[in-house]
N, C-alpha and C positions, 0 to 999 in steps of 0.2 A: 370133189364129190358132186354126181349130177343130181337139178330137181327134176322132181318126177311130178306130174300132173296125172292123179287116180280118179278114172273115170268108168273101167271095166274089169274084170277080177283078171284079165290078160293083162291090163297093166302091172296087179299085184305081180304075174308071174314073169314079169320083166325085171325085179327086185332084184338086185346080187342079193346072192345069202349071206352076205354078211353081215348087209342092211336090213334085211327082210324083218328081225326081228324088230328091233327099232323104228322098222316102218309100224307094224303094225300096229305097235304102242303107239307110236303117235296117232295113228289114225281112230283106236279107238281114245286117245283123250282128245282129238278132236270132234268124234259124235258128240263128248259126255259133253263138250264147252258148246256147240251147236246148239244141244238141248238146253241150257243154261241162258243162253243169249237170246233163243226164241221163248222162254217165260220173259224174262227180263224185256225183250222188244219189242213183243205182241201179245201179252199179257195171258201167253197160253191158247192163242185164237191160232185161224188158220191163216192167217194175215203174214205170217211172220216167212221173211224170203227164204226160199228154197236151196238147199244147198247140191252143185251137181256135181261138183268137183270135190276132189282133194288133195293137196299139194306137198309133196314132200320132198323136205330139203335136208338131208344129213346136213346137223350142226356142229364145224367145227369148232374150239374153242375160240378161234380169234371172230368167232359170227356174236357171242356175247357181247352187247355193248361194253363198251372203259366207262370209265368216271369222264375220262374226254369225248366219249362220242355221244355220250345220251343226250337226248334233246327233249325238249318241253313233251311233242307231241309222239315219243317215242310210244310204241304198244305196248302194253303186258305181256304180249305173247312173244315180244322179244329180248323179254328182261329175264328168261332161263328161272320163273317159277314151276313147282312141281304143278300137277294136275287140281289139287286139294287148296293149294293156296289161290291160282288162277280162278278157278270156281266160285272160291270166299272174295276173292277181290271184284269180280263180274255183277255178284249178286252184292256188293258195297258198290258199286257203280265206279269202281277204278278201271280207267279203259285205256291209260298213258299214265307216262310217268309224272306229269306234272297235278293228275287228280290223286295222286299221295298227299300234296299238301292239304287235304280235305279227310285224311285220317289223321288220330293224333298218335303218335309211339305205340303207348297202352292197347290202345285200336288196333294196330295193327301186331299187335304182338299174342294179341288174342286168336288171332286165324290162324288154321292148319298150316303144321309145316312152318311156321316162323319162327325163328331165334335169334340170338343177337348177332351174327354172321350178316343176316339178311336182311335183317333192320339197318343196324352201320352200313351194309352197299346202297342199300335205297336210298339213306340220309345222305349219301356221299355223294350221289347222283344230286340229287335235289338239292344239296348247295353250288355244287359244279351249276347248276341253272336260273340261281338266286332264289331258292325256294326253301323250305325247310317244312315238317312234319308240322301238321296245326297242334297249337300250347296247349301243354296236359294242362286240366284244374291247378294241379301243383306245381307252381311257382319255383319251388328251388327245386325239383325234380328236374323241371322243364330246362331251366339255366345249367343245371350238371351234364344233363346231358347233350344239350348245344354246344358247350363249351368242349365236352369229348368228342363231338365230333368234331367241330374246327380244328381242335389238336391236329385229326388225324389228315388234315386240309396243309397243304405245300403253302407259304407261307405268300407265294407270291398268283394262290387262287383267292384268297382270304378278301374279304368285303374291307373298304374303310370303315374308321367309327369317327363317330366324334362325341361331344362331353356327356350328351342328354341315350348315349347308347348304354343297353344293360350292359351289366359288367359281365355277362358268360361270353358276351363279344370278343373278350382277352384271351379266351382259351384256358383262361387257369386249372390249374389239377384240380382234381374233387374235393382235395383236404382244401386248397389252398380259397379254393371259392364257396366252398362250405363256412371257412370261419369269417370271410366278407360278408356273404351274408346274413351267419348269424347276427353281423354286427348292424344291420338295417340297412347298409347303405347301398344308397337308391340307384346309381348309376356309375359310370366312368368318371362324370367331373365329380361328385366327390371322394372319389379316393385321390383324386389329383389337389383336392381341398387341403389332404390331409398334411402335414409336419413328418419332421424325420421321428420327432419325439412321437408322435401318435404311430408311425408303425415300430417303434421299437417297442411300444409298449404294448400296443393292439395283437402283434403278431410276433412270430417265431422270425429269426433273421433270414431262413432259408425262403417262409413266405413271403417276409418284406419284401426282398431281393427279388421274387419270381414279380410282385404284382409293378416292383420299379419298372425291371427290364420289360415287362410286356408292355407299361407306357411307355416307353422309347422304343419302342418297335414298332406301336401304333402313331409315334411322333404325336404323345398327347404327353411330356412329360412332366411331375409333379409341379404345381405353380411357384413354390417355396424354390424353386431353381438351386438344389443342393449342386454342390463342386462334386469332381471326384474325390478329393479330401476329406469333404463332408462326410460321405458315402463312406470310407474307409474309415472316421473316426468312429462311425455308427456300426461298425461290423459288419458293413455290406459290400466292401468292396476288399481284395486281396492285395497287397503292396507291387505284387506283380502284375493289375488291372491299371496302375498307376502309369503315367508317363514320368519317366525321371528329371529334376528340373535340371537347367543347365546355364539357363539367366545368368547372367551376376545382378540382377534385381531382384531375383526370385525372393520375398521375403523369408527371413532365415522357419517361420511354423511350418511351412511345407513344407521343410527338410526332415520334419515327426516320424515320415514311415520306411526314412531308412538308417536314421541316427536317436531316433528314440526321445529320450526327457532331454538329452544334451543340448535339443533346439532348445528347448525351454532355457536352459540352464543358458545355453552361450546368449541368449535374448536377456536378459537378468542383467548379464553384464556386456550389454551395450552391441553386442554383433546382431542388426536388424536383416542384413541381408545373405544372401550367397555369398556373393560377390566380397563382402566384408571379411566371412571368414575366410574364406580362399586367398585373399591379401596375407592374411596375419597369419596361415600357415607356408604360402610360399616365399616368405618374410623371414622364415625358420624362427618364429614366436611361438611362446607355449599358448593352450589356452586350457590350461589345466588353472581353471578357477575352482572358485566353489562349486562345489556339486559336481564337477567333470573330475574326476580321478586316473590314475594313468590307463587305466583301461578301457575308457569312455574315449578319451582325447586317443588312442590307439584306433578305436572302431569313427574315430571321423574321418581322421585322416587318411586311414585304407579308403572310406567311403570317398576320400575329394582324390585320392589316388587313380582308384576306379574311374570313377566320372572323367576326370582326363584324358583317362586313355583310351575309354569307351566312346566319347561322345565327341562330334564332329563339332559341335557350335558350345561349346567353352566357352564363355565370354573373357572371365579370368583364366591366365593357365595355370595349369599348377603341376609339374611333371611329378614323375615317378621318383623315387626316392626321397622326398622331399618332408620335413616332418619337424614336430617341436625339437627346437637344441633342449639337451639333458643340461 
């Protein structure tokens, strides 16, 4: 599409008619921003510069700025607002995209023509450039909605934090940083303060779970340095999050999340390691003690079966068929 430079009503009639229409709208919402820009620059006087041109450029959609191309000193008049909002932003003295961080949300959600479509592309813009909308009065408002927009942020445009950053830094859901909040806590190092028992009991397992994994994505993880064990004895992690052990030092309590109380039970009587009990079933030994019954001592053995056959670095081996003598 070609621009046009509108200088005499024969250039109007050099329009394709196709354009023609859309030219002309543009041009009268350029008088209306003209007369806008001349209160606003010369306070209504004759002072204010004279316009002899008008410029028209059929805009295709790839002429819309991305989230990648806006820049600090991007225009308004290139950010594809209507006529009404362009106007309310002028007479706000928003003249580029980086004087947005000098409205707050609220502010700009008051002006013609704004909803949350248009709000979300601006905030998205203005973090893409390290900036962000200036903080409502309300505090947890303000953090729900920083935190929804990072959400909506590729994870590898996203800011560092470190301990003394608010916690909407995280991105958390609305429930999930709704109820950290409620809970007072003032920043990132203290939820990293916090114990396995303090989110189990503070929170739901899906939010523990959400606020763990987004420290370890921030690589600020809890100071209490729970294991994956940890984590799975707490309800926060799935037996299949686990790596399967294959040591023959592996002490035999990491064996819990794929043999159940039997670790406990074969611990009782004396099998401390992997490796120990792996001996005493390719040994063809029962270990049908107390508390293991024939069907406990069945679901190990499949389990040291498995691991055998599965796993490349067995320390002990222990083949296939191989099982308590009856």
């Amino acid at each position: 599409m070609k621009t046009r430079t509108i200088t005499t009503l024969d250039d109007f009639v050099g329009v394709p008619e196709e354009e023609l229409r859309n030219c002309l709208s543009a041009f009268a919402r350029a008088i209306r921003e003209a007369k806008a820009a001349r209160i606003l620059l010369a306070g209504g006087g004759d002072d204010a510069p004279s316009i002899l041109t008008f410029v028209w450029k059929p805009r295709a959609p790839s002429d819309i700025p991305s989230v990648g191309r806006a820049e600090p000193e991007t225009s308004i008049a290139e950010l594809s607002f209507n006529y009404e909002t362009r106007a309310a932003l002028l007479e706000a003295r928003i003249l580029c995209l980086e004087d947005f961080s000098e409205l707050s949300r609220s502010d700009f959600w008051k002006m013609p023509g704004v909803g949350r479509v248009t709000i979300a592309r601006v905030q998205d813009w203005l973090l893409q450039i390290g900036l962000d909308f200036k903080a409502e009065q309300d505090p947890r408002r303000a953090a729900i909605e920083r935190a929804g927009a990072l959400r909506r942020l590729p994870a590898e445009s996203r800011h560092s934090v470190n301990d003394d950053a608010n916690i909407a830094e995280l991105g958390l859901r609305t429930r999930t940083l709704a109820r950290v909040l409620k809970r007072g806590l003032a920043n990132i190092g203290a939820l990293r303060d916090m114990t396995l028992r303090d989110y189990i009991v503070q929170f739901g397992t899906s939010e523990a779970r959400e606020i763990i994994d987004a420290l370890d994505r921030a690589r600020l993880p809890l100071r209490c340095g729970p294991t994956l064990l940890d984590l799975w004895r707490a309800g926060l992690r799935g037996k299949n999050e686990l790596p399967v052990p294959s040591d023959a030092g592996t002490p035999i309590d990491e064996l819990q999340p794929w043999i159940g109380v039997a670790a406990l039970r074969l611990k009782e009587n004396g099998f401390r390691t992997l490796g120990a009990v792996s001996k005493q079933l390719t040994e063809g030994k029962s270990i049908r003690f107390r508390g293991i019954g024939a069907h406990t001592e069945r679901e190990v053995v499949d389990f040291f079966q498995t691991l055998s056959r599965d796993s490349d670095n067995v320390a002990v081996p222990f083949g296939p068929g191989t099982g308590a003598k009856k």
